[in-house]
Residue frames relative to the residue before (quaternion, step in Angstrom):
aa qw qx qy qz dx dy dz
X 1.0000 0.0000 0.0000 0.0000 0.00 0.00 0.00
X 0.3939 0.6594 -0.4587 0.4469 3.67 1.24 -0.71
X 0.8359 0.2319 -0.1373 0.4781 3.09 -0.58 -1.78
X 0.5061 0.3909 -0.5695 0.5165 3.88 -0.13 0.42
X 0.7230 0.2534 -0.4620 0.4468 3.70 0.21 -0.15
X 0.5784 0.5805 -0.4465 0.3592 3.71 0.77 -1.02
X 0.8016 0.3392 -0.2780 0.4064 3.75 1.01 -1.15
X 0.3546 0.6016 -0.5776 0.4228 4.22 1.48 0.30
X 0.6346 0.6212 -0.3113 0.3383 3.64 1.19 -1.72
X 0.7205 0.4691 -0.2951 0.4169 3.77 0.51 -0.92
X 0.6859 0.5296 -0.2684 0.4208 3.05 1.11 -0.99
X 0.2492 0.8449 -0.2872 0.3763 3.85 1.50 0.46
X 0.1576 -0.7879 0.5793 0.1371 3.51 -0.11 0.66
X 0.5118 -0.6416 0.5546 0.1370 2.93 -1.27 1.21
X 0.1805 -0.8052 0.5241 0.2108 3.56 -1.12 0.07
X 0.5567 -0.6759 0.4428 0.1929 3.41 -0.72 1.72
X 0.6843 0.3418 -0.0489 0.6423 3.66 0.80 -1.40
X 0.1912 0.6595 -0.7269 0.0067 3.62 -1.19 0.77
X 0.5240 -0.5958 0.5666 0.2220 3.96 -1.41 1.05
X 0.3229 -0.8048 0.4980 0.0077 3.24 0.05 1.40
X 0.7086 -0.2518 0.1517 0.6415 3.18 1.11 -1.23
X 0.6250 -0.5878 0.4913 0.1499 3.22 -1.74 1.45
X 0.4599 -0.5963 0.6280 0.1961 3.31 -1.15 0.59
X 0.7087 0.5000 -0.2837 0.4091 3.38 -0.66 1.15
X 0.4883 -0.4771 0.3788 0.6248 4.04 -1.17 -0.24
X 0.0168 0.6907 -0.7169 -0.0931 3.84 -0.98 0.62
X 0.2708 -0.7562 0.5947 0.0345 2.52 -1.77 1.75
X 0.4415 -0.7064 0.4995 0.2379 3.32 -1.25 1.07
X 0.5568 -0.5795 0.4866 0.3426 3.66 -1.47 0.19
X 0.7197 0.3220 -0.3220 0.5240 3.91 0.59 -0.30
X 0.6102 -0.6574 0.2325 0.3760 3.79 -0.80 0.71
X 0.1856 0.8522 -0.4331 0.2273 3.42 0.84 0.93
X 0.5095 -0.6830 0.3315 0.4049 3.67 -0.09 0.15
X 0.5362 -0.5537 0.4632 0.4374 3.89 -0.74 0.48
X 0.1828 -0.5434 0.7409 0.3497 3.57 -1.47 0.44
X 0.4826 -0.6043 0.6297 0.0734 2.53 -2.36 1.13
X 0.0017 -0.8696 0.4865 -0.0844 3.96 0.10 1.37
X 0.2272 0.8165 -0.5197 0.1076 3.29 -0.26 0.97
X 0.7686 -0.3533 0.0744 0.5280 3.76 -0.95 0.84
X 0.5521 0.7374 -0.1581 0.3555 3.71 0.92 -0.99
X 0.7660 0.3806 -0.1076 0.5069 3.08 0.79 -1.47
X 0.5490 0.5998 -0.2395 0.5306 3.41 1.53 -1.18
X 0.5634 0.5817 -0.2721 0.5198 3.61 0.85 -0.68
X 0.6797 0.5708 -0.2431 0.3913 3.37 0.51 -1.35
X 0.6617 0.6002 -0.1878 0.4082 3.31 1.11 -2.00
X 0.6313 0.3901 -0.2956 0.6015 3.53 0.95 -1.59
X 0.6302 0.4027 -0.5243 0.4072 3.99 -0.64 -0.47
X 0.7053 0.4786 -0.2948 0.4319 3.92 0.30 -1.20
X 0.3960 0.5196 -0.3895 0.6492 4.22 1.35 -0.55
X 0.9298 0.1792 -0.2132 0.2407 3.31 -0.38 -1.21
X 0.3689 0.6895 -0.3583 0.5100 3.72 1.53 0.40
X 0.6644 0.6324 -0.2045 0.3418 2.62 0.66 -1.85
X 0.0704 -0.8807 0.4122 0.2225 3.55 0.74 -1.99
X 0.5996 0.4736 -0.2877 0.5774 3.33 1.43 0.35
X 0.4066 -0.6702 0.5005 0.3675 3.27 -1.56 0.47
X 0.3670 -0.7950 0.4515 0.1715 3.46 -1.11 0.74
X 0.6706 -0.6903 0.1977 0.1860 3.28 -0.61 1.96
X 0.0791 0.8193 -0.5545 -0.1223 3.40 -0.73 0.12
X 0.1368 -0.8483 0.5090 -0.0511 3.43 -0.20 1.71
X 0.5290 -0.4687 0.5432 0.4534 3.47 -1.71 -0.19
X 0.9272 0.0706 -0.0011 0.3680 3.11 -2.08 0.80
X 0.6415 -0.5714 0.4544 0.2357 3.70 0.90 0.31
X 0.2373 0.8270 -0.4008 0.3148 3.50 1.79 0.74
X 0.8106 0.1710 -0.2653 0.4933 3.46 1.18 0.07
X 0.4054 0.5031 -0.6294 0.4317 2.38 0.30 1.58
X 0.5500 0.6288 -0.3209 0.4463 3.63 1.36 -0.55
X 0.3371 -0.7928 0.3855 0.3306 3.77 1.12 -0.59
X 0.2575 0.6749 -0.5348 0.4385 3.83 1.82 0.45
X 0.6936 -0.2117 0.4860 0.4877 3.11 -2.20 -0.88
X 0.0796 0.8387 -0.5283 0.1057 3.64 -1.23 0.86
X 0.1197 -0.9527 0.2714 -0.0661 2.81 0.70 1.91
X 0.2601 -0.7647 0.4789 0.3438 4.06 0.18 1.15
X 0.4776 -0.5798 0.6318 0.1911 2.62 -2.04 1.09
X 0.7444 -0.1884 0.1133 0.6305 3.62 1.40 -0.26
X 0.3904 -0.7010 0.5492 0.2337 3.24 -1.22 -0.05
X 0.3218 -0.5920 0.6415 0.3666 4.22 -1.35 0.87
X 0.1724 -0.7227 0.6620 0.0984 3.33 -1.24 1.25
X 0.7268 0.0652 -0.0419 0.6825 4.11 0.88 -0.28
X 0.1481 -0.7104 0.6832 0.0816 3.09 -1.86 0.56
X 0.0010 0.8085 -0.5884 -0.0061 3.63 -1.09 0.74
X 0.5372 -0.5206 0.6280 0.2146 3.74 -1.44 1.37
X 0.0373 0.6718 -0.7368 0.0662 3.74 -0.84 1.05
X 0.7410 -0.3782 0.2967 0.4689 3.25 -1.84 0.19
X 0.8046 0.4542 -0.1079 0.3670 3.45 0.57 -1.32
X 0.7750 -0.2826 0.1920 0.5316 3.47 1.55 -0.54
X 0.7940 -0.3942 0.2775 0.3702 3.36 -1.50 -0.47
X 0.2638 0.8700 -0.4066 -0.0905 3.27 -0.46 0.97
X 0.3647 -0.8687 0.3209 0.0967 4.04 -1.19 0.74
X 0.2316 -0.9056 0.3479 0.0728 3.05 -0.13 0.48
X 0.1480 -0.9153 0.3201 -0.1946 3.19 0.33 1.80
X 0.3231 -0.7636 0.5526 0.0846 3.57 -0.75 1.22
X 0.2761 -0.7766 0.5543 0.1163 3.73 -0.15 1.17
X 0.3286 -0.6441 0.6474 0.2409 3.49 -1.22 0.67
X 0.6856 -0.4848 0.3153 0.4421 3.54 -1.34 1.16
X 0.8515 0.3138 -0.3673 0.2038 3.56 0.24 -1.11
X 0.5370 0.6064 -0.3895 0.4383 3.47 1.85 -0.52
X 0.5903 0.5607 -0.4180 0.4030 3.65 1.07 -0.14
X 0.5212 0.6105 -0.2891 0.5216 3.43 1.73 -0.74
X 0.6294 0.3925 -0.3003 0.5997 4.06 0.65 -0.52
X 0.7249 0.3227 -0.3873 0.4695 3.38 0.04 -0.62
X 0.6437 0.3552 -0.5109 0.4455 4.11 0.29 -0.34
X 0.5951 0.5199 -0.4339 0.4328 3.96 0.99 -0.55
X 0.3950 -0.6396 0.5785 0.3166 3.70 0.60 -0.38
X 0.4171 0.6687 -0.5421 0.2918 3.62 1.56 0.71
X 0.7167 0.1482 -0.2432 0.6366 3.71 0.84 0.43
X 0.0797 0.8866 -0.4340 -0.1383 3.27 -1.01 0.27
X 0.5571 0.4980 -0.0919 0.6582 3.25 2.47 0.36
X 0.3250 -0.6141 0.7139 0.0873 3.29 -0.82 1.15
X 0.1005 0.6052 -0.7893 -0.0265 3.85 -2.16 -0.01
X 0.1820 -0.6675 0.7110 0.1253 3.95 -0.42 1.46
X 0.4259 -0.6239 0.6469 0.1040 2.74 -2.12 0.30
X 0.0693 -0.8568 0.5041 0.0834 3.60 -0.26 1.04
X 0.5994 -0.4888 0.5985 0.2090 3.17 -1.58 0.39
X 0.0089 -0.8466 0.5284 0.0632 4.33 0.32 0.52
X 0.2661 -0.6551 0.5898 0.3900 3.59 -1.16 0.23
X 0.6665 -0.6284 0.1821 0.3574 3.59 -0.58 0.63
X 0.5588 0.6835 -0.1258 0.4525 3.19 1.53 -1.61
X 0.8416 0.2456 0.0244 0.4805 3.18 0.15 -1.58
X 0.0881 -0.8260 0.5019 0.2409 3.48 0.91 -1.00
X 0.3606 0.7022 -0.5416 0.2891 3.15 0.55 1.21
X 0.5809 -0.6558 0.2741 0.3967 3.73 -0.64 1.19
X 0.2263 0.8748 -0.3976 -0.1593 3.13 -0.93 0.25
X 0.5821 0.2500 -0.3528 0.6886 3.40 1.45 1.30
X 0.3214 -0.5840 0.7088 0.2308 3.76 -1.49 0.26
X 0.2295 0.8890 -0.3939 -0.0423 3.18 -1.05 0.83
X 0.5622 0.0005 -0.2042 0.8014 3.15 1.85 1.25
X 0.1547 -0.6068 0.7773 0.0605 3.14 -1.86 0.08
X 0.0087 -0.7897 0.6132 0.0174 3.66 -0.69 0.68
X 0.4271 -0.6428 0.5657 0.2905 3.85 -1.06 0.47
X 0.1566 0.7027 -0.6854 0.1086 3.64 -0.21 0.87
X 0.4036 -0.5747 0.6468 0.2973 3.77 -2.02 0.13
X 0.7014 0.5043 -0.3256 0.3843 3.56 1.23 0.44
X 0.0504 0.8719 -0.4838 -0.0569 3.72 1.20 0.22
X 0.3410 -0.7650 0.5207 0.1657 3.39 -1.18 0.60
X 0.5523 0.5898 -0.3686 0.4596 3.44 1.24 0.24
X 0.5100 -0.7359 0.3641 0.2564 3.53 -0.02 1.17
X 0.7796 0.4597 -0.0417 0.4232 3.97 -0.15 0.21
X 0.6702 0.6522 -0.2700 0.2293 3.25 1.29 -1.23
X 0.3989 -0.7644 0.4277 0.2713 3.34 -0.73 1.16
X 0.6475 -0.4690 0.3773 0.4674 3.80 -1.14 0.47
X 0.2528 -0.6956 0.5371 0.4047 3.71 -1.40 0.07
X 0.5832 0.5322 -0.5370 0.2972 3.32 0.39 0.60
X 0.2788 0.5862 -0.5096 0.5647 3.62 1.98 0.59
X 0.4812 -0.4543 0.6443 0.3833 4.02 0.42 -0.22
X 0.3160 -0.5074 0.7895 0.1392 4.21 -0.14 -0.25
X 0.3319 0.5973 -0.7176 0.1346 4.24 0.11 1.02
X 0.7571 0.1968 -0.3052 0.5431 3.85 0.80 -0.79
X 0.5020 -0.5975 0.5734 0.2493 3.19 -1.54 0.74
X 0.5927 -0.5609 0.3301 0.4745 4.35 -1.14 1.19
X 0.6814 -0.4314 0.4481 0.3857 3.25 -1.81 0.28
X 0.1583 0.8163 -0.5528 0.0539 3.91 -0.48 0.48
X 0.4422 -0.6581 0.5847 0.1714 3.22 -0.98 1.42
X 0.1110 -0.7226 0.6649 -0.1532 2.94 -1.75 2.33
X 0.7620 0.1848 -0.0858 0.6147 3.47 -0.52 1.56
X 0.4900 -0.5581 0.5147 0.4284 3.90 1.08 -0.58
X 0.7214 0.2896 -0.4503 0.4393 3.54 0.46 0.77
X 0.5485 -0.5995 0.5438 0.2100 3.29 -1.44 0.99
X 0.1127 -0.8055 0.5799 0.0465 3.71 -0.09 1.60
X 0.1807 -0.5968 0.7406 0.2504 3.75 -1.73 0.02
X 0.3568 -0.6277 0.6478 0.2428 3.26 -1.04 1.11
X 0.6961 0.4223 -0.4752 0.3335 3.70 0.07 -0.40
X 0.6121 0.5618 -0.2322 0.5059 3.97 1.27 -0.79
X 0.6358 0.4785 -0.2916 0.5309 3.36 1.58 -0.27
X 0.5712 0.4450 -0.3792 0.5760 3.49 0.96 -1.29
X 0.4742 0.6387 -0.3892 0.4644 4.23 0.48 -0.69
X 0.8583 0.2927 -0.1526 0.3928 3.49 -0.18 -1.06
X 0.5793 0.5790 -0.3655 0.4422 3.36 1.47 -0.74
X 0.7172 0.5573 -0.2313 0.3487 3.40 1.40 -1.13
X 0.5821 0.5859 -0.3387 0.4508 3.51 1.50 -0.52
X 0.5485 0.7005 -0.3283 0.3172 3.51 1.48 -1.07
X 0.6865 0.5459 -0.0917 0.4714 3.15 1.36 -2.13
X 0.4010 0.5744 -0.5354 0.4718 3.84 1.25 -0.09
X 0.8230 0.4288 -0.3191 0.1924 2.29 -0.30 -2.19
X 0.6707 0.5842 -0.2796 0.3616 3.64 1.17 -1.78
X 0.7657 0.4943 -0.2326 0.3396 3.37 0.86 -0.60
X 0.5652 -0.6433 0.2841 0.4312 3.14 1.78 -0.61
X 0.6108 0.6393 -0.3747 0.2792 3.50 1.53 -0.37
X 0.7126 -0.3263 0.4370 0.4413 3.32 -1.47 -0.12
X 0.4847 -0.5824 0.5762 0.3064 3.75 -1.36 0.77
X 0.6415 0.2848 -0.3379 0.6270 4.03 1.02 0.38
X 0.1992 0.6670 -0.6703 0.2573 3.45 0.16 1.09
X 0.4159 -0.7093 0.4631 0.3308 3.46 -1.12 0.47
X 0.6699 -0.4245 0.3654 0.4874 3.58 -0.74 0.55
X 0.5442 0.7196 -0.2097 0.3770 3.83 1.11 -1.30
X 0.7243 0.4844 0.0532 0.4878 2.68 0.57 -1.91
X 0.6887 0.3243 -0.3610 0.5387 3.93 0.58 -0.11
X 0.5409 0.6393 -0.3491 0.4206 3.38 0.82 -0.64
X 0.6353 0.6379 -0.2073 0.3826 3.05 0.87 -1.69
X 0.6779 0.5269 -0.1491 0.4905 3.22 0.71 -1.51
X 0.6672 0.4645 -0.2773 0.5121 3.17 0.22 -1.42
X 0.7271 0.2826 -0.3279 0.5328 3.84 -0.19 -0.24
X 0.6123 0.3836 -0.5571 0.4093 3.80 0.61 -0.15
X 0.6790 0.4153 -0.4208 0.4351 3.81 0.63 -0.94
X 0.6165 0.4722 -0.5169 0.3601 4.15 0.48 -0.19
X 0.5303 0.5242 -0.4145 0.5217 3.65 1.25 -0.49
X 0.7870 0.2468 -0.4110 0.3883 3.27 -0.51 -1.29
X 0.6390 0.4630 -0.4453 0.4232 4.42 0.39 -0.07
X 0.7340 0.3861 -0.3892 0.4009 3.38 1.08 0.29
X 0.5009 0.5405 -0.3955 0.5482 3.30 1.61 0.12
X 0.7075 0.3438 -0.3762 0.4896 3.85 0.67 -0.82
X 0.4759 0.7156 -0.3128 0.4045 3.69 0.81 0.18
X 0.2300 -0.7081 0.4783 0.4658 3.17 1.66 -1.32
X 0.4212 0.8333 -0.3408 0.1100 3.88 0.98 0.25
X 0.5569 -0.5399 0.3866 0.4989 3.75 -0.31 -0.58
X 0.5280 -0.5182 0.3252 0.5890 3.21 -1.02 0.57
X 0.7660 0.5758 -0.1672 0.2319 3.56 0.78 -1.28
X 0.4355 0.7913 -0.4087 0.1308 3.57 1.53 -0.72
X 0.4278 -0.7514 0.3895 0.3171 3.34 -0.97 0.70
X 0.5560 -0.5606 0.3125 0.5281 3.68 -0.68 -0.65
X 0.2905 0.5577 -0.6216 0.4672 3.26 0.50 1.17
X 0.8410 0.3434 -0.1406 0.3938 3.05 -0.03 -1.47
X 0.4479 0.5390 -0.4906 0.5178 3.73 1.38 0.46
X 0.7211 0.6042 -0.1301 0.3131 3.30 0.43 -1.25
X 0.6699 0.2550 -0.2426 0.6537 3.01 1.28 -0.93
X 0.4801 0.4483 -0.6030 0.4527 4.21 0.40 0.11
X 0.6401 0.4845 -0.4688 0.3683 3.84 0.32 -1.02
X 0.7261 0.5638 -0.3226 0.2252 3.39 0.48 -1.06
X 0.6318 0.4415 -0.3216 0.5500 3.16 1.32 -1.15
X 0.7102 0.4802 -0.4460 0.2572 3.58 0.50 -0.46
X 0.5526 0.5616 -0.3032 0.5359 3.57 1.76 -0.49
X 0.5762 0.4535 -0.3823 0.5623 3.87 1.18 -0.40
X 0.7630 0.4447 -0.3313 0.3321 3.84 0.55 -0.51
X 0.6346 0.5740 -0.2770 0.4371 3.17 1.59 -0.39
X 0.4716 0.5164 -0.3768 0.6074 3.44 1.62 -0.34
X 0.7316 0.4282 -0.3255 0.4189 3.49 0.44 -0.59
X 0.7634 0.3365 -0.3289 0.4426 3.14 0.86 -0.01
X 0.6133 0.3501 -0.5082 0.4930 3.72 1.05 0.47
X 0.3635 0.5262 -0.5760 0.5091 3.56 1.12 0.80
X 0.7355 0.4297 -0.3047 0.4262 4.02 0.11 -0.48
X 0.7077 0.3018 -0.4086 0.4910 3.44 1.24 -0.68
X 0.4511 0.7093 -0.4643 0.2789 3.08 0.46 0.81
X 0.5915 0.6399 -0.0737 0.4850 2.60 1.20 -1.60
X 0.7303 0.4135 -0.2274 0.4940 3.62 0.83 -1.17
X 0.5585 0.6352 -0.3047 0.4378 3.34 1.41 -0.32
X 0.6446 0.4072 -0.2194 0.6088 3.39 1.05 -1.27
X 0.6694 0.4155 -0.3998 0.4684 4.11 0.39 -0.12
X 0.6358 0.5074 -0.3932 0.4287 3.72 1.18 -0.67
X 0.7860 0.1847 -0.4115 0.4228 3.32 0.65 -0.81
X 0.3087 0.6467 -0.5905 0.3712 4.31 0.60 0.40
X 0.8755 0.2677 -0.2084 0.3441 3.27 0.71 -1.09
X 0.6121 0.3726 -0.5639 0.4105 3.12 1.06 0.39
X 0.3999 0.6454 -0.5628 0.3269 3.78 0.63 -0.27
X 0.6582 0.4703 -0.2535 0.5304 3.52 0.64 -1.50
X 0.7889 0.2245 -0.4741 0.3202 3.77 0.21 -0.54
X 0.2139 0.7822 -0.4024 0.4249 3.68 1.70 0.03
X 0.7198 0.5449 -0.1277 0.4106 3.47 0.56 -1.49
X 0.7082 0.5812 -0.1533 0.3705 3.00 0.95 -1.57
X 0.7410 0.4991 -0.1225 0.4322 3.08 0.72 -1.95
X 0.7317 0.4175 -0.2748 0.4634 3.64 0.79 -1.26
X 0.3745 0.6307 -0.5091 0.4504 4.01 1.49 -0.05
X 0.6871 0.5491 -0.2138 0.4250 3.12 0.29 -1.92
X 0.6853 0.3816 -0.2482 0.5685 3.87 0.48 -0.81
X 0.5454 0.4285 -0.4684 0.5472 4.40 0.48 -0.05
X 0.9193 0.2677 -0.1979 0.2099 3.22 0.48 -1.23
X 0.4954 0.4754 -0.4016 0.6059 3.32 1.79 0.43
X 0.5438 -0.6511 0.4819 0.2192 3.49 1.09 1.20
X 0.3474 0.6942 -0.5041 0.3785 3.58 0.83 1.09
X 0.7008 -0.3807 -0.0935 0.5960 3.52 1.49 -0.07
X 0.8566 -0.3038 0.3069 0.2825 3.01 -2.02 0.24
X 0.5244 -0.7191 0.3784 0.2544 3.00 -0.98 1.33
X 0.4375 0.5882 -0.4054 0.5461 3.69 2.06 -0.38
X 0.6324 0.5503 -0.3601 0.4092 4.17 0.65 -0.49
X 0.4970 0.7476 -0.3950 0.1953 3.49 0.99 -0.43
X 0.6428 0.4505 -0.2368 0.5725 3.75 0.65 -0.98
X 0.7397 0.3623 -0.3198 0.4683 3.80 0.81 -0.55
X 0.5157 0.5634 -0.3945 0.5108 3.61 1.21 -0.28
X 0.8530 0.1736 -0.3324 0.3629 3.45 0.23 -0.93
X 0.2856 0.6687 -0.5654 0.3895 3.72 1.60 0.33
X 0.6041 0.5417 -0.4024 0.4239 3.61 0.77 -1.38
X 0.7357 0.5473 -0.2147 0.3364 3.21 -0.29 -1.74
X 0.7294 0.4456 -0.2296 0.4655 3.59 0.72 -0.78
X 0.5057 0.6040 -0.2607 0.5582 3.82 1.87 -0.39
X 0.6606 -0.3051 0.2778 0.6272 3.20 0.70 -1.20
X 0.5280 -0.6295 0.5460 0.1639 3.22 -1.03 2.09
X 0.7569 0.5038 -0.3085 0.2795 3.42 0.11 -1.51
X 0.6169 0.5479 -0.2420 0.5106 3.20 0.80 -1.11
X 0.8778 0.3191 -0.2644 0.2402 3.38 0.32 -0.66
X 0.3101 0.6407 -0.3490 0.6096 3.24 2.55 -0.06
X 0.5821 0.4055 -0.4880 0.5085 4.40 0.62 -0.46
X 0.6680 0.5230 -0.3737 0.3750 3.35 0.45 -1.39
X 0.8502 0.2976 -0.2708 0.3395 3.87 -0.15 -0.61
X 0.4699 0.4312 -0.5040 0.5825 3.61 1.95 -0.04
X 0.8403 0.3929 -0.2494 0.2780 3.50 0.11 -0.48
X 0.6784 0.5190 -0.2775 0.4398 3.71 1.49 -0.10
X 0.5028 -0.6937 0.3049 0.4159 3.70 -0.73 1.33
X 0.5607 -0.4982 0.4819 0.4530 3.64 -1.53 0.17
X 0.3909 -0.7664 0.5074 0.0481 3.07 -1.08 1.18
X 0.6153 -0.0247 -0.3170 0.7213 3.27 1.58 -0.40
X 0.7518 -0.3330 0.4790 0.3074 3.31 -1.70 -0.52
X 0.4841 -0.6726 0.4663 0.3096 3.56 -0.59 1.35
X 0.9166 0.1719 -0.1795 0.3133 3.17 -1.44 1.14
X 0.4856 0.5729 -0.4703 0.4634 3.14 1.70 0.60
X 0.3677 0.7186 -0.3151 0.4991 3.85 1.37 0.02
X 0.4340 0.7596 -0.4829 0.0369 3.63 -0.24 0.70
X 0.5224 -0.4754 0.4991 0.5019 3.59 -0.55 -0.46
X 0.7255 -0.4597 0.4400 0.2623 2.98 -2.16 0.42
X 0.6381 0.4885 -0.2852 0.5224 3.23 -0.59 0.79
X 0.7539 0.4353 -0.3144 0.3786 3.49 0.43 -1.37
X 0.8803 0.1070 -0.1391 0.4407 3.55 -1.68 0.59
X 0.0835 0.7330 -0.5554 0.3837 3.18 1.01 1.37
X 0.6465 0.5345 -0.3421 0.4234 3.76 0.35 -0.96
X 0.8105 0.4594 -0.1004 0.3493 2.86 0.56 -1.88
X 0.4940 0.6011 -0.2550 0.5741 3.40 1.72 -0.44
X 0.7373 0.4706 -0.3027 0.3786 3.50 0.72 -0.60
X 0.3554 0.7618 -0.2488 0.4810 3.59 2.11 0.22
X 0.7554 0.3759 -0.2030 0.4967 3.12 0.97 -1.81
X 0.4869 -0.5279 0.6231 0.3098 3.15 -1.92 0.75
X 0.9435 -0.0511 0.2457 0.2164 3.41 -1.80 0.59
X 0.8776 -0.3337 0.0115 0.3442 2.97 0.46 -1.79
X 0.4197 0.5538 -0.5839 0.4197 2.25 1.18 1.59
X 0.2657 0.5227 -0.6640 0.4640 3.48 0.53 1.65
X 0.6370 0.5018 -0.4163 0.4112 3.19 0.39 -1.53
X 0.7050 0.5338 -0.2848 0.3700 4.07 0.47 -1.22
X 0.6351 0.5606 -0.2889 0.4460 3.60 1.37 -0.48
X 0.6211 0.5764 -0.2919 0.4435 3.30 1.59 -1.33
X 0.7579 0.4950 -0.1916 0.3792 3.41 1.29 -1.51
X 0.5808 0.6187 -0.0486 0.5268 2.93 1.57 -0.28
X 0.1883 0.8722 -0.4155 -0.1765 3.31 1.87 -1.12
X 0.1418 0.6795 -0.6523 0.3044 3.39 0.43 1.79
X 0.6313 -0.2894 0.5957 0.4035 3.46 -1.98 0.33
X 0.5734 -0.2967 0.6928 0.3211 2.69 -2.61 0.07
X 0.5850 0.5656 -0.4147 0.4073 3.12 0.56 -2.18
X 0.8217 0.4925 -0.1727 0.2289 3.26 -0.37 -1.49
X 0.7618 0.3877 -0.2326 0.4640 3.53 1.27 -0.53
X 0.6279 0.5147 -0.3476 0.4692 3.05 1.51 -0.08
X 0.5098 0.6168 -0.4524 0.3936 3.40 1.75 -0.59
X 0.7241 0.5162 -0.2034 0.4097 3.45 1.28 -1.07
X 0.4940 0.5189 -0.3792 0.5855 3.46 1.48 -0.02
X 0.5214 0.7104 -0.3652 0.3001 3.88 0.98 -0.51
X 0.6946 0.5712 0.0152 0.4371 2.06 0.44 -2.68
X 0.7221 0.3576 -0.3038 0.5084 4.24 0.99 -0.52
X 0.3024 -0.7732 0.4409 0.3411 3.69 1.66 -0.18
X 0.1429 0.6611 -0.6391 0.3661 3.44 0.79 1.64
X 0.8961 -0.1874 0.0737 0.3955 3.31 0.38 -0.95
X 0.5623 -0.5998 0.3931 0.4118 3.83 -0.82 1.14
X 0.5387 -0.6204 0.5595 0.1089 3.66 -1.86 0.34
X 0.2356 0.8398 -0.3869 0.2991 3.05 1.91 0.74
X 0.4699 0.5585 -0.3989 0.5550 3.88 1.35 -0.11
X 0.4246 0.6622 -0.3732 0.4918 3.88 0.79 0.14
């Protein structure tokens, strides 16, 4: 029975990618304080890897650090910032692959580089295969290291699985499914409605959610911009009809269609209903006589001719000078010498 377990034990995948470090306050097992790891700090770590320019060892028991012989159990050839934390990717030497299928290690414990103050990481600088890790939580690497330890965010003790849970009920509801939707089945959806908003967008099939986000915006920035214009076209529509208001009811004083007392009610009209009030002035008699209508100023000269009252007789009369003197002519009262 031994060796049936010794040979399940070899037969173990190894894990290419191991979570070096957790996103979050990670607490240690001896009474040291928690490091405080947040996107930032992770950032830091990967820039200082990639300065740096070497791969970063991964030994037994922390032997180089002791200054003996310190043979690598492998070496961190790449690092990558995941949701959850730090992660590496590591080439095992044949014999450290040989302990790990024995289950003669089954825990890793990196060594960081701390700022003093804050203790937040801010270089990687070994990793060693020990059965004693100092990171509180840490799952075995022959678990593969797929979920990264429980770590406390904000001061509360989260479950990623009770989280990934709640995230899924949200995405029903948004999406429209049944509260027994398969897990499948929201997903499903949920990428059909990010496609079809990136196609009615004008997007690639492929665009990420950046590039959603920032189509939505311009399309919410263009739509403000455009009840800014109907405005605008509003405030010229009604300018121009006022002005053609203006126009039309001129034209109607001065084809003596009405009374210069009719004005304010003409263009009241005209502003009610234009049409109607264009029939009315082709179609209503001349109230005064053409060309008795003039501007200020006009037939002044000729006004300066008449006696007294025969202004008064022009006003009462609302006749030209021009016009009363033609008619004083025409009786040979008086000559057209104002000419």
């Amino acid at each position: 029975m031994a060796k049936d377990t010794d040979n399940k034990a070899e037969r173990t995948d190894l894990p290419e990618w191991i979570c070096i470090l957790p996103l979050g306050t990670v607490e240690l097992v001896d009474r040291r304080e928690p490091l405080e790891v947040d996107l930032a700090a992770l950032k830091t770590v990967a820039e200082s890897f990639l300065q740096r320019g070497v791969d970063v060892v991964v030994d037994y028991e922390h032997q180089s650090l002791q200054g003996g012989r310190a043979p690598a159990a492998g070496w961190i050839k790449e690092l990558a910032i995941r949701e959850d934390g730090l992660w590496g990717r590591v080439e095992w030497t044949q014999q450290a692959q040989e302990h790990l299928r024995r289950r003669e290690y089954r825990y890793f414990s990196p060594v960081l580089k701390l700022a003093p103050e804050t203790r937040r990481p801010q270089a990687l600088m070994q990793v060693a295969l020990t059965n004693v890790p100092a990171i509180k939580g840490l799952p075995p690497l022959v678990a593969r290291c797929e979920a990264a330890p429980r770590v406390k965010l904000q001061g509360l003790a989260l479950d990623e699985r009770e989280e990934e849970g709640k995230v899924l009920e949200k995405l029903k509801v948004l999406m429209g499914l049944e509260a027994e939707a398969a897990e499948d089945a929201v997903w499903s959806k949920t990428l059909e409605v990010f496609r079809d908003l990136g196609a009615t967008l004008g997007l690639p099939e492929k665009a990420s959610a950046s590039q959603l986000k920032g189509a939505a915006a311009a399309l919410k920035a263009g739509a403000e911009r455009m009840e800014e214009i109907l405005a605008e076209l509003e405030a010229l529509k009604a300018r121009l009809a006022e002005e053609s208001a203006a126009q039309t009811v001129e034209e109607a004083l001065q084809a003596g269609r009405i009374t210069p007392a009719q004005k304010e009610w003409a263009l009241e009209y005209f502003r009610q209903d234009p049409e109607g009030f264009k029939t009315f002035a082709a179609r209503a008699p001349q109230a005064v006589p053409t060309g008795e209508l003039r501007r200020p100023g006009e037939g002044r000269h000729a006004q300066g001719r008449l006696a007294p009252e025969e202004i008064a007789i022009c006003r009462a009369l609302n006749l030209a000078p021009e016009e009363y003197l033609k008619a004083k002519a025409a009786s040979g009262q008086v000559q057209e010498t104002w000419r």
